[in-house]
C-alpha positions in Angstrom: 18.5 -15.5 41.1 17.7 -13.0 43.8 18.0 -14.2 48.0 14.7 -13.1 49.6 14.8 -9.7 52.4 12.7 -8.2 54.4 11.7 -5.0 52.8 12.4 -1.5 54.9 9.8 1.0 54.9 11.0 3.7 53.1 9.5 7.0 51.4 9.1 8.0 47.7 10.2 11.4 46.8 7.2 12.6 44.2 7.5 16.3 42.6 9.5 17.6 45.3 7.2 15.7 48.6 7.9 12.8 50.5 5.1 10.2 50.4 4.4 7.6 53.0 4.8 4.4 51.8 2.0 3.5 49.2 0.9 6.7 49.0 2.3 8.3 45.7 -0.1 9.4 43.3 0.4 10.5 39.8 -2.2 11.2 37.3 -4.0 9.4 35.0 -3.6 11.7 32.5 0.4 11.1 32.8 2.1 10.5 29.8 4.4 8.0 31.5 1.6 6.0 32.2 -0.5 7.2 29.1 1.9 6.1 26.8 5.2 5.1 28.0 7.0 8.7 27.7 9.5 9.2 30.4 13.5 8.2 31.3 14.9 6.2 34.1 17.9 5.8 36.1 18.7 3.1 38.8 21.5 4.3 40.9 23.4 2.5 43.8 23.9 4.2 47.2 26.8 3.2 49.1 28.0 5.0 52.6 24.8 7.1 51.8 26.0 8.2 48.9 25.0 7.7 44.9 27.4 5.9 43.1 28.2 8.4 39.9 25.4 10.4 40.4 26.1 12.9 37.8 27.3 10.8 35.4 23.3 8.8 35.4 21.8 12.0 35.4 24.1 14.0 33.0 23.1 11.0 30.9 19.4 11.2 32.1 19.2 15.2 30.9 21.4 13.8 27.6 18.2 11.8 26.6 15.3 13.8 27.4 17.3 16.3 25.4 17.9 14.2 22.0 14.2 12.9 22.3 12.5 15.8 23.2 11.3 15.3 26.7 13.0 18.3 28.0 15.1 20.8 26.5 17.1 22.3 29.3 17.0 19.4 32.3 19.5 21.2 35.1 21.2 17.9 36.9 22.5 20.2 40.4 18.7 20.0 41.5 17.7 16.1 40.6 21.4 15.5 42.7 20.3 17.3 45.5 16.6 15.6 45.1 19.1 12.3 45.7 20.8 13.2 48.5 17.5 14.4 50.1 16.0 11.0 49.4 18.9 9.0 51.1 19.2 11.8 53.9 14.9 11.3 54.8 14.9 7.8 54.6 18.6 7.4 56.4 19.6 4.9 53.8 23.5 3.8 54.2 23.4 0.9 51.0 20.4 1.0 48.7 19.0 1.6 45.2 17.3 4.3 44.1 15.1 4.7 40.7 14.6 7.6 39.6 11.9 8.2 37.1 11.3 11.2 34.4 8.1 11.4 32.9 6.1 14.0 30.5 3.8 14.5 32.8 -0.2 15.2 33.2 0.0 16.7 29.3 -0.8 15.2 25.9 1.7 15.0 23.3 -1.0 13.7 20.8 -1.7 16.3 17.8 -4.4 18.2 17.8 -4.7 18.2 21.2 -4.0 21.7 23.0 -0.9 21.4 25.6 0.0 24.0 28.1 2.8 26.3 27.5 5.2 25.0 29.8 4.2 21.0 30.6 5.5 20.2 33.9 7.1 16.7 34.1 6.8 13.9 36.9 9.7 13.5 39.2 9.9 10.2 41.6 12.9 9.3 43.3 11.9 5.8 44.7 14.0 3.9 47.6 14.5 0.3 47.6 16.5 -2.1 49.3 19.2 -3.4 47.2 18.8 -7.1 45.0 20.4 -10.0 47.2 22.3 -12.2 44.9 23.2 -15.0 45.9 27.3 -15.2 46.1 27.4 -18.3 44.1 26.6 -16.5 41.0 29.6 -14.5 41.4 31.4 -17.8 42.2 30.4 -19.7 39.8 29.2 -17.6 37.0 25.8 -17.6 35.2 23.9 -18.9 32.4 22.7 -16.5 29.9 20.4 -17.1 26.8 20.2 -15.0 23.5 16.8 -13.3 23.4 14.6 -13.7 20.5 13.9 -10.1 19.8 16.6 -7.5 18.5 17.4 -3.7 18.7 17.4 -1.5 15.7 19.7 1.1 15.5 17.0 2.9 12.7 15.2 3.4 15.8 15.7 6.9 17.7 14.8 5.8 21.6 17.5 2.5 20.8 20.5 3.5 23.5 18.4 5.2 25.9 16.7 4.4 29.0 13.2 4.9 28.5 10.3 3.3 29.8 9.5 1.1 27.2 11.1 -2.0 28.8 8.6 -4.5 28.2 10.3 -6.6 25.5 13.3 -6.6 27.4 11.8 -7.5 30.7 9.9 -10.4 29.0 13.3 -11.8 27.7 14.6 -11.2 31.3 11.5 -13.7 32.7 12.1 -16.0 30.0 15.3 -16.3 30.4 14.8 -16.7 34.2 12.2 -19.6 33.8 14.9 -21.5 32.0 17.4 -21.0 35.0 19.2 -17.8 33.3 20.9 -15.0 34.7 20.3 -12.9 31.7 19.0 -12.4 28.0 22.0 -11.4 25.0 20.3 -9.1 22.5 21.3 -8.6 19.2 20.5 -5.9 16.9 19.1 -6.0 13.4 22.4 -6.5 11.9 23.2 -9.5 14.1 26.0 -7.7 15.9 26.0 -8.4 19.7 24.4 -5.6 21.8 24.2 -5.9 25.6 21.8 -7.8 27.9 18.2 -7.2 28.7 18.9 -5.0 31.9 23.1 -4.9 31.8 26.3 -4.3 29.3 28.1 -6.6 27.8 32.0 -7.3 27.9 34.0 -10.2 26.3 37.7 -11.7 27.0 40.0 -12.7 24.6 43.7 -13.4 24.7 43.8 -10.7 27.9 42.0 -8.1 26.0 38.4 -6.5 26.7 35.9 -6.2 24.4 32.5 -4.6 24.6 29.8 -3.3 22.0 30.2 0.6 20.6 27.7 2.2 22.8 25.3 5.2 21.9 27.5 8.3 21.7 30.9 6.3 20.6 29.9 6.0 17.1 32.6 6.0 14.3 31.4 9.4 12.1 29.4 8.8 9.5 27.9 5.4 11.0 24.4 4.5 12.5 23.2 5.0 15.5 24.5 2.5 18.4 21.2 1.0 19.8 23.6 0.0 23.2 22.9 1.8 26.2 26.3 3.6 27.7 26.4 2.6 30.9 27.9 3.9 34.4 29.2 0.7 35.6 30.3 -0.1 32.1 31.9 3.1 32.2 33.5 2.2 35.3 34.8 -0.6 34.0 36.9 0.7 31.3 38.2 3.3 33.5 39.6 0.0 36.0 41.0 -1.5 33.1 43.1 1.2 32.2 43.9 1.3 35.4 45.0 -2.4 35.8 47.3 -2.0 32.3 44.4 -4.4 30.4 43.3 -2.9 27.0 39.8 -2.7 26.3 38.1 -1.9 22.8 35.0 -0.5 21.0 34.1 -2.9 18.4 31.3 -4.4 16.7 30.8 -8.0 17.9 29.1 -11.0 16.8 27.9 -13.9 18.4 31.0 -16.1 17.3 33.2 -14.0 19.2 30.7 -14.0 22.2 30.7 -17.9 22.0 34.5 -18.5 21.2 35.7 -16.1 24.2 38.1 -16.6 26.7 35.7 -14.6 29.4 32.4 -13.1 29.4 31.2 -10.9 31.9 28.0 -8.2 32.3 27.3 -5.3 34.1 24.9 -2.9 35.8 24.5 -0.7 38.8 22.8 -3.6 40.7 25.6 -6.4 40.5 28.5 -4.7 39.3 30.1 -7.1 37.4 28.5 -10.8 36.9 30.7 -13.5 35.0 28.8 -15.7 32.5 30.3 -19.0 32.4 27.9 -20.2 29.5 25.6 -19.4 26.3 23.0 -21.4 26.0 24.7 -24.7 25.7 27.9 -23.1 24.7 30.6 -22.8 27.4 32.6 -20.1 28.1 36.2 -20.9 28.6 36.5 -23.6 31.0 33.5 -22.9 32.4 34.7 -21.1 35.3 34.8 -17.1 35.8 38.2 -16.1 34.1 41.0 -14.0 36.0 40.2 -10.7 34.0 36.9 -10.8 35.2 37.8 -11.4 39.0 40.3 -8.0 38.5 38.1 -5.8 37.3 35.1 -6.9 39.2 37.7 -6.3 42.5 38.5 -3.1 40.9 35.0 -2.0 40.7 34.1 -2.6 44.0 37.0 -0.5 45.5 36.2 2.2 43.1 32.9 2.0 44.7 33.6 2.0 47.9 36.9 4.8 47.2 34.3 6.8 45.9 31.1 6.4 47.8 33.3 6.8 51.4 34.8 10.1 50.0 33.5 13.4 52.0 
């Protein structure tokens, strides 16, 4: 799916030091790499700057809060940790993950932990994914993954490390000449995909899964991640006059819409033309989808070139 690029040589930010490429170290003892305990964020740079910086860490410092990573997480800092990162490395467009782990500290019982653990912080440059513009064209193929969220379970809606299942539907999907895997939850309700939201079309009107935090009272927990760019993309559709809804979704409405599109910091927004062997529309990306993808982009780039 990707086009291949040479890759710049760029330095990781690790617990407030630069590291020459290859050279970060973390401790075997980390609980990220122990046993998965940690938060990420992949953010987009554009014109040097992050793309909705606060709002990924705001929901970053939201997380480690409700799972008990980190109290009190201050986000002025890890935005000026960014903006060091992209100043060092003189990025102008790139993407930058930024991981929050536990740190060199046991969270096992029984096992004595220091008073105040200090977590791991890396900030990690990379060039930006090279899609090919035919995707965006044309539209992708997307297949429903055979695993399922469960909103019974309390990391479901947050970006932790635990992304192996998800990643595995990703690669299968992919060896099947996929752009993406649809998960469903427990219930059977449509969720998002394996690394992006979800949106559908019908009769002019978006529709996207309730996401983690937009719960009706009294309801379970969403097990959907709340995106930035899907964030983004209500905001454009307000904008352009095109309602867009909350709902819960099932996979008859995801195979019967007019337009289905996903989303994430990396492609923005990325029609899907067909389910599995189910076609979407008329098999070509819809008009809804090429305004708000548009309106995205300039959002972006309004944002990004502000000073």
């Amino acid at each position: 799916m990707t086009q291949e690029t040479s890759t710049p040589t760029y330095h990781t930010l690790l617990n407030g030091q630069f590291c020459e490429p290859g050279e970060a170290r973390i401790s075997l003892d980390d609980a990220g790499f122990q046993h998965g305990i940690g938060l990420f964020e992949t953010l987009y740079v554009q014109n040097s700057r992050v793309f909705r910086g606060r709002e990924h860490l705001s929901r970053l410092a939201n997380s480690a809060r409700e799972l008990g990573l980190l109290e009190d997480l201050d986000v002025d800092p890890l935005l000026a940790s960014l903006d060091k990162t992209i100043e060092h490395n003189h990025l102008d467009r790139a993407r930058l993950r930024l991981t929050l782990t536990a740190g060199a500290v046991s969270l096992l019982p029984g096992r004595e932990a220091p008073a105040r653990p200090m977590p791991t912080l890396a900030i990690q440059p990379s060039p930006v994914t090279a899609y090919d513009p035919q995707y965006f064209e044309d539209g992708v193929l997307v297949l429903i993954a055979p695993s399922h969220v469960n909103p019974l379970d309390p990391t479901a809606g947050h970006k932790t490390l635990n992304y192996w299942q998800r990643l595995r539907s990703l690669r299968q999907a992919a060896a099947a000449g996929a752009g993406e895997a649809v998960w469903l939850s427990v219930t059977n309700h449509l969720a998002s995909g394996a690394i992006s939201n979800l949106f559908l079309v019908r009769d002019d009107t978006i529709q996207t899964p309730i996401a983690h935090g937009e719960e009706p009272e009294g309801s379970l927990q969403a097990p959907v991640l709340p995106g930035v760019t899907r964030g983004a993309v209500l905001e454009c559709a307000e904008a352009l006059g095109i309602t867009a809804v909350k709902a819960m979704l099932t996979i008859d409405d995801l195979l019967t819409a007019d337009e289905v599109f996903l989303t994430n910091s990396g492609w923005q927004v990325l029609p899907v033309t067909r389910v599995e062997r189910s076609q979407i529309g008329d098999g070509r990306p819809g008009p809804v989808t090429g305004r708000v993808r548009e309106a995205v982009l300039g959002l972006i780039e309004r944002e990004t070139a502000q000073r």
